[in-house]
C-alpha positions in Angstrom: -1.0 4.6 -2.3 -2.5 5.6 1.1 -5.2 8.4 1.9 -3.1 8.0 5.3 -4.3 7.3 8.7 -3.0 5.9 11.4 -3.0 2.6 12.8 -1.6 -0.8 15.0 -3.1 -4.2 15.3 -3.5 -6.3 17.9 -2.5 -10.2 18.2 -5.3 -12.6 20.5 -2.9 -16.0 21.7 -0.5 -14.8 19.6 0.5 -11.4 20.0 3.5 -11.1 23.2 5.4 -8.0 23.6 9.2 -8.1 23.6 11.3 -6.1 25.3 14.1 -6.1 22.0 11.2 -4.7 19.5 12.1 -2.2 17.6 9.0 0.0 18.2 8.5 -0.7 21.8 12.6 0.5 22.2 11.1 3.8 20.4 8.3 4.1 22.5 10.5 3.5 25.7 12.5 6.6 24.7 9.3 9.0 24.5 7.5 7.1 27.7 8.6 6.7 31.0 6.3 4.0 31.2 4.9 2.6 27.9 1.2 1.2 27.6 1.1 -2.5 28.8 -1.6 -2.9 27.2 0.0 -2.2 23.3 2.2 -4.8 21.2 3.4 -4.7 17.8 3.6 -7.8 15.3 5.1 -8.4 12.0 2.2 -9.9 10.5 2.8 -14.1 10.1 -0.1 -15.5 10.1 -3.5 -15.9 8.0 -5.6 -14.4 10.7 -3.1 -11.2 10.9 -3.8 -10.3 7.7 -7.6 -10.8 8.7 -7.2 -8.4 11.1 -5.2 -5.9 8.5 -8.0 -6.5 5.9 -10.4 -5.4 8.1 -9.0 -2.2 9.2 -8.0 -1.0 6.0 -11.4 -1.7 4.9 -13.0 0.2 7.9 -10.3 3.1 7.3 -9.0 3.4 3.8 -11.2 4.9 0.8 -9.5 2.3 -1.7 -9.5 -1.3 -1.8 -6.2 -3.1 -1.8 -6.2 -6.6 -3.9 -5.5 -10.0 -2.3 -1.7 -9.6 -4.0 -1.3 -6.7 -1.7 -2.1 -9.0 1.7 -0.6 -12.5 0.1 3.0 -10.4 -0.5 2.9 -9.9 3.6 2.9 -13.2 5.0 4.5 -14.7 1.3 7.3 -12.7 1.4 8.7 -12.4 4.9 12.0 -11.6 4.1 10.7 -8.1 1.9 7.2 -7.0 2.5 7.1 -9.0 5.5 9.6 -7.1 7.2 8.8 -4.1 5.9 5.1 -4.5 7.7 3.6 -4.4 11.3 0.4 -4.3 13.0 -0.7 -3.3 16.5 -2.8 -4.7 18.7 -4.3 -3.5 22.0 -5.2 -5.6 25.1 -8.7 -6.4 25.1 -9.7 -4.8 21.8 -10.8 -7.7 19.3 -9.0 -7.1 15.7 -6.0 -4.8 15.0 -6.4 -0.9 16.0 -3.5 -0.1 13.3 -1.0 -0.9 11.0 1.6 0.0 8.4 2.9 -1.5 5.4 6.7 0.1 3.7 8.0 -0.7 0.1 11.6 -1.2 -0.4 13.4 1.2 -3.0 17.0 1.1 -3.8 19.2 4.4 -4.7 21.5 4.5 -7.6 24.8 5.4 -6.4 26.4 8.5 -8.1 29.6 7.9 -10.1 31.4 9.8 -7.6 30.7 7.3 -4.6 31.3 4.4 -7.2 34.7 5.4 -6.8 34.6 6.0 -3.3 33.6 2.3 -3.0 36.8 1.7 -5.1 38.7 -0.8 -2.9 36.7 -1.1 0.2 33.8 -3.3 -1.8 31.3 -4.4 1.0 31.8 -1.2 3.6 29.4 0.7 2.2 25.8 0.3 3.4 23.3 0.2 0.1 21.1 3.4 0.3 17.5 2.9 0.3 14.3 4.6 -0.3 11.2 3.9 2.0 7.6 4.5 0.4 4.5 4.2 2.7 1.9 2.1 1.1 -0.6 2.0 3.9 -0.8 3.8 7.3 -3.9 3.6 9.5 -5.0 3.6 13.1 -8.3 3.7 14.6 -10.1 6.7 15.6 -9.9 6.2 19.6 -6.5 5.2 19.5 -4.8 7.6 17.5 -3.8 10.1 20.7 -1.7 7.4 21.6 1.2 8.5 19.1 0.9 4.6 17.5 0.3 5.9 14.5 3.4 7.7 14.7 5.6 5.3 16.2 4.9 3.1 13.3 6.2 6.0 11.1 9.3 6.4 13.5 10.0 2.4 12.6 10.2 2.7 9.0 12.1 5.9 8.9 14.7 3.9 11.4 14.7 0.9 8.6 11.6 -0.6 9.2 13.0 -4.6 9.6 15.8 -3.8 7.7 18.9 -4.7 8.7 20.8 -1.5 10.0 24.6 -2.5 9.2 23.4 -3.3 5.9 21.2 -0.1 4.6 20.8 3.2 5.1 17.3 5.3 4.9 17.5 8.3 2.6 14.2 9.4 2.4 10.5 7.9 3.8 7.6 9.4 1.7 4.1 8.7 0.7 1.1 10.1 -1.0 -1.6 11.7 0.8 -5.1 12.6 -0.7 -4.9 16.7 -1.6 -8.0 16.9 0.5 -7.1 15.2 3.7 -5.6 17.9 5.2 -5.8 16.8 8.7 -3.9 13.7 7.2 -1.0 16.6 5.1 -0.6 18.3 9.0 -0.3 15.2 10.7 2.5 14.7 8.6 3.9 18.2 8.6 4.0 17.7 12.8 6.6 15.0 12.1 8.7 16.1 10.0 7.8 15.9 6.6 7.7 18.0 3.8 4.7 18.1 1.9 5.2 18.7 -1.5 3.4 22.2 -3.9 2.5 20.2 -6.4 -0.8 18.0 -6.8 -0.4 14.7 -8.9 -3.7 14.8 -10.8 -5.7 11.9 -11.2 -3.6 10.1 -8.4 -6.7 8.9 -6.6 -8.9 7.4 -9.3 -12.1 7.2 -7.1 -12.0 10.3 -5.1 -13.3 13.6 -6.6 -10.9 15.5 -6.6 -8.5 12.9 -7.3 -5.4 14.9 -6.9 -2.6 13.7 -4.4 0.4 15.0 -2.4 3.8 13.9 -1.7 5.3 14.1 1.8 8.8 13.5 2.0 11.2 13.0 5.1 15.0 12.9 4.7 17.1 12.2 7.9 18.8 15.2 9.4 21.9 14.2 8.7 20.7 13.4 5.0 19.0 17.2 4.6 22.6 18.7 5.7 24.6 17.1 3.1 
């Protein structure tokens, strides 16, 4: 349940950019010539959640619980994968990072039958929910935070032959409106109606839903 911000981490000995990454393949297509100095990591190791801990801490009005961190690095194949941090050269700790949660669509009767016969074609539809989103302040001109966003709306580290992204959404604190904006700029929908009592250590404690459907999604 993120106030929202934006955010990458960086790895020390660890942390090597690769040209196949996901996010540095998205960042090539806005860049002629992408920062060097920039890498993203699914977090593995005890000392990337360190690093995560720290800048949600610095970042995020609400603590998360050790469960939230263990899942990361326990769970590789779900929340791992659904997770990354970036780093930038020279800075000590991560400068953001983003964690996704996996939500699978009920198929309608009608594409039950549609599936009738061809069992296995159809890719399993998916919902994307934003759990955490934050970058530091100096960085955030950089458009990491949104090319973090651009990864989980593409599937996050989910394989693409297998699932399809519906819809990517998230909750945003009703007075973070520089946060509701930034979110508006990229496509999202933010939603009329304020889920009271969301937040329940902010005064107000009211929240927002943003919502973003692919295009080809919306025109169905």
């Amino acid at each position: 349940m993120p106030v929202t911000s934006t955010s990458t981490s960086t790895s020390t000995s660890t942390a090597t950019a690769t040209t196949n990454s996901p996010i540095l393949q998205l960042l090539s297509a806005r860049s002629k010539s992408p920062p060097k100095e920039l890498t993203f990591l699914q977090p593995t190791l005890p000392l990337h959640i360190t690093h995560l801990k720290a800048l949600n801490s610095l970042l995020l009005p609400i603590p998360y619980p050790e469960k939230f961190y263990k899942e990361i690095i326990g769970d590789l194949d779900y929340a791992g994968r659904m997770s990354r941090i970036a780093y930038w050269s020279g800075e000590r700790g991560c400068i953001g990072g983003i964690r996704g949660k996996i939500e699978e669509v009920v198929s309608s009767p009608e594409e039950e039958e549609e599936d009738e016969g061809g069992e296995g074609t159809r890719k399993k539809k998916v919902k994307i929910y934003i759990m955490t989103l934050c970058v530091r302040g100096p960085f955030r001109q950089l458009g990491v935070g949104k090319m973090l966003v651009d990864w989980l709306c593409e599937g996050g580290g989910l394989e693409r032959e297998k699932f399809e992204v519906v819809e990517v959404y998230a909750h945003v604190w009703e007075m973070n409106e520089e946060a509701l904006e930034w979110y508006r700029k990229r496509g999202f929908v933010v939603g009329e109606e304020v889920q009271e009592g969301y937040y329940r250590r902010l005064k107000p404690g009211g929240a927002r839903v943003v919502r973003w459907v692919p295009p080809k999604m919306a025109e169905r």
